[in-house]
N, C-alpha and C positions, 0 to 999 in steps of 0.2 A: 937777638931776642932778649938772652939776659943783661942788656944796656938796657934797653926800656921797661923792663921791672925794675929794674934799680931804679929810675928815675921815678916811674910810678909812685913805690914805695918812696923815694924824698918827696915827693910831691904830697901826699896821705899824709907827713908828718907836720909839712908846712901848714897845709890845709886844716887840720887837726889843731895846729899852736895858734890859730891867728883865735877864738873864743876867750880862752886863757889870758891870751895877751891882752886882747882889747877890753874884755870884761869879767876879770875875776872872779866877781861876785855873783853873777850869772850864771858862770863856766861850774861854781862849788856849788849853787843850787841847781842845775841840773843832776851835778853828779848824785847828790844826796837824793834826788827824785828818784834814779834812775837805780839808783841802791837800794829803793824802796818797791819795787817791782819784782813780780814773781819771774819763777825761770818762764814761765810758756809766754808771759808779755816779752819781756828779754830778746826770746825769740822769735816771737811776729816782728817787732822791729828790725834786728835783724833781717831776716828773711825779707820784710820790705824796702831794707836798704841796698838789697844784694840785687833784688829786681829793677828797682829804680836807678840802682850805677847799670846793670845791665844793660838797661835800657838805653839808658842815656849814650851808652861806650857804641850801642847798636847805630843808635840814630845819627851820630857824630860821625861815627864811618859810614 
């Protein structure tokens, strides 16, 4: 079990670098958007990304 978090987790890193890499200037104006959002938006994101990997990890298996 803790072999496939590991691998999870490098995967979330990769998957996370490939914006950055491929468009910088994209990657810096999200972030600057994303810094401009209050905490309860923050968290409906969140919270919609945690349903949406859910889901998606449900429908895969």
């Amino acid at each position: 079990m803790w072999h496939e978090i590991w691998i999870a987790a490098c995967l979330v890193l990769v998957i996370e670098g490939i914006l950055p890499f491929v468009s910088p200037r994209s990657y810096r104006s999200a972030a600057l958007s994303a810094a401009s959002l209050n905490d309860s938006q923050l968290r409906i994101i969140g919270l919609g990304s945690m349903v949406v990997g859910t889901a998606l990890l449900y429908l895969i298996n």
